[in-house]
C-alpha positions in Angstrom: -5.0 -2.0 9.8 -2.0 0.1 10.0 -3.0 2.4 12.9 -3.8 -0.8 14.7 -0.4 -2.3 13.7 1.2 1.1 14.8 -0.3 0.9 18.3 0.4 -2.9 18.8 4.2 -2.2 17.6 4.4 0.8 19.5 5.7 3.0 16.0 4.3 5.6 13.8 2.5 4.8 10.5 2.4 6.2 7.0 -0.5 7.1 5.8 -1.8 7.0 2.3 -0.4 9.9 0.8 -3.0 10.1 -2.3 -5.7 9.8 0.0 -5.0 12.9 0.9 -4.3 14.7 -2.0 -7.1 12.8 -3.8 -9.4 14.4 -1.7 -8.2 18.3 -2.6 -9.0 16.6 -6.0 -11.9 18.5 -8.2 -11.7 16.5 -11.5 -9.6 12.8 -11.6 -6.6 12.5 -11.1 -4.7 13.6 -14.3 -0.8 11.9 -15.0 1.2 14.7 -13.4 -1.1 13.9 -10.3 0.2 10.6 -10.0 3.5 11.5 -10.4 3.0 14.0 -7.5 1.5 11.1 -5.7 4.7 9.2 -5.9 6.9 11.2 -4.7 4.7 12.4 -2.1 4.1 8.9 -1.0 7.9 8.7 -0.5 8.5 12.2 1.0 6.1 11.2 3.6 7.7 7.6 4.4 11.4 10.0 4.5 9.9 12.2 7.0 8.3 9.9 9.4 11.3 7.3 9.4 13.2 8.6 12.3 10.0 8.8 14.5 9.6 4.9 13.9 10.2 2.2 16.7 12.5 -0.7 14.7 9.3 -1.1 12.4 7.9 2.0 9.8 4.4 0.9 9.1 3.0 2.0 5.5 -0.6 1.8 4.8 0.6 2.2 1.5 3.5 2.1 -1.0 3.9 4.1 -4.1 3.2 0.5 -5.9 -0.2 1.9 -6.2 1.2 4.7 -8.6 1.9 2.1 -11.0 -1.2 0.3 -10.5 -3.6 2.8 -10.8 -1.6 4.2 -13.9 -1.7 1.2 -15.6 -5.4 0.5 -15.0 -6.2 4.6 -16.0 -3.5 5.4 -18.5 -2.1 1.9 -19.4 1.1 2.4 -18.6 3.1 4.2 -15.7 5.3 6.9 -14.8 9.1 6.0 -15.4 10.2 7.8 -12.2 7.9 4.8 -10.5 9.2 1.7 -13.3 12.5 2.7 -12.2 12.6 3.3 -8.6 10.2 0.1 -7.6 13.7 -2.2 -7.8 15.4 0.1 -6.1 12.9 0.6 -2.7 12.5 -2.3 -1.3 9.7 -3.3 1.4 10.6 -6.0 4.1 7.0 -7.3 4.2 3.9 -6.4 2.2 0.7 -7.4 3.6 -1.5 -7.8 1.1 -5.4 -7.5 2.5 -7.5 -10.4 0.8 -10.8 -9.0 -0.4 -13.4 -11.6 1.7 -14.5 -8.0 3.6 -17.8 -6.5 2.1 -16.7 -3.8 -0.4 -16.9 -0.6 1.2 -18.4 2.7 -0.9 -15.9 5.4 -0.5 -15.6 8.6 -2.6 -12.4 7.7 -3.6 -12.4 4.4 -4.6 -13.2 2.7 -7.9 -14.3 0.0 -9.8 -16.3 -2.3 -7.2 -16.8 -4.8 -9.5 -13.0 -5.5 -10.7 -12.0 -6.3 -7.0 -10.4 -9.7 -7.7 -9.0 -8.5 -11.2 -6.7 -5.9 -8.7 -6.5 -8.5 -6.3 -4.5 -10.5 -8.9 -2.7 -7.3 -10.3 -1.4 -7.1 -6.4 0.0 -10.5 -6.8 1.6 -10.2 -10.4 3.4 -6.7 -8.7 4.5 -8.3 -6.1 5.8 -11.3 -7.2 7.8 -9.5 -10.5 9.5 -7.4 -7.4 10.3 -10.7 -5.7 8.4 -9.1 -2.6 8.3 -10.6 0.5 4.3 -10.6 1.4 1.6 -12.1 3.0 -2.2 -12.2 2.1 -4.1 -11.0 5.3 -8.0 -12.6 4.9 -10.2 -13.3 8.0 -12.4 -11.1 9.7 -12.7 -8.5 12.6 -9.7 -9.4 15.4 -8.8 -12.9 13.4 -7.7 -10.4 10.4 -5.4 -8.4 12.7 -4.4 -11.4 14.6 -3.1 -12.7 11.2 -1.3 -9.2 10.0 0.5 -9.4 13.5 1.6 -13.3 13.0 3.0 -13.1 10.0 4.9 -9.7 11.5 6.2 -11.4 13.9 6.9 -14.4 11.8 9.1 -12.4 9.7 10.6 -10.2 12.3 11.9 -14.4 14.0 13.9 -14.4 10.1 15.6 -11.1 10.3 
């Protein structure tokens, strides 16, 4: 979704920084990974900024930091609790899970898939995010990432 968003916007896109490093990985992910995670997540954003077009498209945020924390360690780093005010998004879009779940090495717990969904929703809304759920199908999903881009881009 975000290289296609990238192309259609004519930017450059952030990848997911613990994707990366996840895969270097040889046991889980341990706390002082995720802090590295964080702030790698937001190196990354800082270095591809000037490169963007008007619009920096992340595939991720460092959110997922305090998600995954929570869900392996039950709580989260304070370097993420305290700069998550502080960082603000201008639009999340927050991809509904109606796609078949896809095996990938790196990602977990199939079966909780609307648990996180709702775990998205609580974060979001206790930041007093701006987002949009994104559901639908092949081009109708990316159809609907783009409208409610360009629905929020008609506000600013």
């Amino acid at each position: 979704m975000s290289a296609f968003l990238a192309r259609h916007y004519h930017t450059v896109w952030v990848p997911e920084y613990a994707r990366g490093y996840c895969e270097k990985l040889i046991a889980p992910p341990t706390w002082q990974d995720e802090i590295n995670m964080f702030y790698g997540q937001l190196d990354l954003e800082k270095e591809l900024l000037p490169q963007a077009n008007k619009l920096l498209i992340c595939d991720t945020t460092f959110i997922t930091v305090k998600i995954w924390s929570d869900q392996i360690f039950g709580r989260s780093p304070q370097e993420v609790i305290d700069e998550l005010p502080k960082h603000k998004y201008d639009l999340y879009l927050l991809l509904d899970i109606d796609l078949p779940w896809q095996d990938d090495p790196l990602r977990d717990f199939p079966n909780l898939r609307e648990h996180f969904l709702e775990v998205w929703h609580k974060e979001l809304q206790a930041l007093n995010a701006n987002y949009k759920v994104i559901s639908g199908t092949g081009p109708e999903r990316y159809e609907r990432a783009v409208e409610a881009i360009e629905e929020y881009l008609k506000v600013v």
